[in-house]
C-alpha positions in Angstrom: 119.9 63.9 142.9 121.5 67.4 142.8 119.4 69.8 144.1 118.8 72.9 141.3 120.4 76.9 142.7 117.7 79.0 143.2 118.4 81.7 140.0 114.9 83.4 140.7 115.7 84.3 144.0 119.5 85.0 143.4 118.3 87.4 140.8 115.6 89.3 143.1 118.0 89.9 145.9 120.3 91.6 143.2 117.9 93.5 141.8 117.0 94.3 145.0 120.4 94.8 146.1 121.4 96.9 142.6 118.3 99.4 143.7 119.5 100.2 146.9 123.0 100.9 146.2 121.9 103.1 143.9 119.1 104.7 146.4 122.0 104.8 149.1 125.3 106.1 145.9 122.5 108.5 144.0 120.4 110.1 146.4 119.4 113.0 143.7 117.7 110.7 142.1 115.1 110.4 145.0 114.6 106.7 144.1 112.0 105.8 146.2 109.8 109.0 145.5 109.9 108.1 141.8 109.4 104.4 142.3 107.2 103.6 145.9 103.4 103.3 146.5 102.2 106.6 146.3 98.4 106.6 145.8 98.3 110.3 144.0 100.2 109.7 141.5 98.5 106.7 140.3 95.5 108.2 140.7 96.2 111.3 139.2 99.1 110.8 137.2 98.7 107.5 136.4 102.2 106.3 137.2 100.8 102.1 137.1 104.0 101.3 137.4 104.0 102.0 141.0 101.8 98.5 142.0 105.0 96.6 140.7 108.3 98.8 141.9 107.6 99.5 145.4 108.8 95.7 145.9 112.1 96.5 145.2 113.2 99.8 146.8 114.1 100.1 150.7 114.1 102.6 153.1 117.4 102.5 154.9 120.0 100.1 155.1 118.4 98.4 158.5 115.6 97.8 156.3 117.3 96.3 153.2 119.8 94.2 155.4 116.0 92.9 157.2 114.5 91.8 154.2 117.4 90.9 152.2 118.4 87.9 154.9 114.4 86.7 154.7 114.3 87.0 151.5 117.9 84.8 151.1 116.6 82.1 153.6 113.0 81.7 152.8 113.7 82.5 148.9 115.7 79.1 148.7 112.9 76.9 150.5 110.4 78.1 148.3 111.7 78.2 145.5 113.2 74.5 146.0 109.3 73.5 146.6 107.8 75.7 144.2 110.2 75.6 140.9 111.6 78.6 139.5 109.1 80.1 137.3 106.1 79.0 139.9 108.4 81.1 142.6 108.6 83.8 140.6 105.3 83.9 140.2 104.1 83.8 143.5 106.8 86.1 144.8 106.2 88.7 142.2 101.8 88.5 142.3 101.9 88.7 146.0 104.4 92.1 145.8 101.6 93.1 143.4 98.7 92.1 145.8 100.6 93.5 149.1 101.1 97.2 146.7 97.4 97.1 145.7 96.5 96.9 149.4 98.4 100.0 150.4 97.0 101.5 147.7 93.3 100.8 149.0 93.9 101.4 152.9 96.9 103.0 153.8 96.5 107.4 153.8 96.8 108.9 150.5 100.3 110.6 151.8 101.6 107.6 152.7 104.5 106.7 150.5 105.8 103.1 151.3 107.9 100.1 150.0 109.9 97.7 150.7 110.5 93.5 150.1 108.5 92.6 152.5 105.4 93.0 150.4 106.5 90.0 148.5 108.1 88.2 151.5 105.0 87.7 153.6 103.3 86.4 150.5 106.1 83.5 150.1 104.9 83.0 154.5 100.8 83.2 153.0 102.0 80.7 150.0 103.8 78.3 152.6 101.5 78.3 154.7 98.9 77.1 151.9 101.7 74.1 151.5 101.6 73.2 155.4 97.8 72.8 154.7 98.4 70.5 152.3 101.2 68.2 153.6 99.6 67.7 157.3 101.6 64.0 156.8 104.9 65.7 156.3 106.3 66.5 159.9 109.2 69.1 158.5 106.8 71.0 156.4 104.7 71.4 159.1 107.5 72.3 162.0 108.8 75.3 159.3 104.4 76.1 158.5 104.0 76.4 162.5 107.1 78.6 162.9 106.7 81.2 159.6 102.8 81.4 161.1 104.1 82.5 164.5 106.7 85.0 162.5 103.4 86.5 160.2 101.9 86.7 164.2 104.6 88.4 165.9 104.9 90.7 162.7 101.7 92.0 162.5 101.4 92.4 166.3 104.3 95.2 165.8 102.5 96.5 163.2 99.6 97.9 165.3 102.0 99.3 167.5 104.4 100.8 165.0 103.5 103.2 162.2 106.6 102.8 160.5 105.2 99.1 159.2 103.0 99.1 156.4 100.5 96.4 157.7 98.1 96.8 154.9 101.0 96.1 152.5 102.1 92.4 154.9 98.2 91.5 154.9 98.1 92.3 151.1 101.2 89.9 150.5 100.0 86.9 152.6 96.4 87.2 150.7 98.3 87.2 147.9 100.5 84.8 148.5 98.2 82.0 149.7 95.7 82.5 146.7 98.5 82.8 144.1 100.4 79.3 145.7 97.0 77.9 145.8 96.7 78.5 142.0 100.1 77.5 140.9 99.9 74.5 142.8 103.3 72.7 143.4 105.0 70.5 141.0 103.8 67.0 140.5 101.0 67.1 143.2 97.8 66.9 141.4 96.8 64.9 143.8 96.9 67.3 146.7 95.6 70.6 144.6 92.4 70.1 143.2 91.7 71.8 139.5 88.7 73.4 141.0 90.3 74.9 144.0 93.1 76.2 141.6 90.6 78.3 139.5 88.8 79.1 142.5 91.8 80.6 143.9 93.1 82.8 141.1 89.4 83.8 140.6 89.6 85.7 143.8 92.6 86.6 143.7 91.6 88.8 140.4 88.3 90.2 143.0 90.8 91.0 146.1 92.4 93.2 143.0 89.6 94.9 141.9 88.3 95.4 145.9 91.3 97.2 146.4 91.0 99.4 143.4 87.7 100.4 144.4 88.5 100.8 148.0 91.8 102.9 146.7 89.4 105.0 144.2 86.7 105.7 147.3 89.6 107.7 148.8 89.4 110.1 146.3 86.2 110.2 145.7 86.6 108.5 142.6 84.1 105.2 141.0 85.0 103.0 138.6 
């Protein structure tokens, strides 16, 4: 059986790819201050966009050229388990999720973005498959080494301010509810209905926490 070219991810690492040449060929256009998580103007401009686009912009090439090759490598294994459109979802809500935590934790000047939002949520949404397939030795040789990765990752991250933390814990949350919900193809047997709906139902409460938690910082209440 020929296995199906992961289009999802092909097209995220060009859009991704398409945003930083321009970042890097139109610098006037100050990209990233019109386009990353910048808790201010949401709050008080209310530029929404900003839990979507910070996903997609970089800060330097060393940090485009990071993600991009995760993103390449782990993109394909997903999205081979996952399907296209179950991919996409997953790798799109746990940007979302991984923005929505900046938003509630990080300092109200800090303006961050970046892929990896996203990426760790694909390492929270695999690791929700290893979970699941405990019988199949390969997924569970890739589950122990992308856990050890997520490990090492945010170890730096308490050590380096540079690495939006909040954002990676966001994305893995993110990720393991949202690959919880979508389940994978053709295993009914291994995602239970209820556990499905359980998951997507606190995925929507980590969303409003974080808006609250984000609002708090300006003194603002729902």
């Amino acid at each position: 059986m020929k296995r199906e070219k992961p289009y999802v991810m092909y097209t995220l690492f060009a859009i991704n790819t398409v945003v930083f040449l321009m970042q890097y060929l139109l610098p006037g256009l100050a990209i990233e201050n019109q386009l990353g998580m910048f808790s201010p103007s949401i709050v008080f401009q209310h530029q929404y966009w900003r839990f979507v686009t910070p996903m997609f912009i970089h800060f330097g090439l060393t940090h485009f050229a990071l993600n991009g090759v995760i993103l390449y490598y782990m993109g394909q294994q997903c999205e081979a388990i996952f399907g296209h459109v179950r991919f996409a979802i997953v790798y799109l809500l746990s940007g979302v999720m991984g923005n929505f935590a900046s938003f509630a934790f990080n300092q109200p000047t800090t303006l961050s973005g970046g892929a990896s939002t996203a990426i760790f949520g694909l390492f929270g949404a695999f690791l929700v498959i290893g979970m699941h397939y405990r019988d199949n030795g390969a997924v569970q040789a890739l589950t122990r080494q992308f856990a050890l990765f997520i490990l090492m990752n945010l170890v730096f991250g308490l050590f380096d301010s540079t690495i939006d933390i909040w954002g990676h814990l966001g994305g893995i949350i993110g990720g393991a509810l949202t690959g919880w919900a979508v389940a994978v193809p053709h295993a009914q047997d291994r995602f239970s209905t209820r556990a499905r709906v359980t998951s997507g139902m606190f995925f929507i409460f980590a969303i409003v926490l974080f808006v609250f938690f984000g609002l708090r910082k300006f003194n603002l209440f729902l």
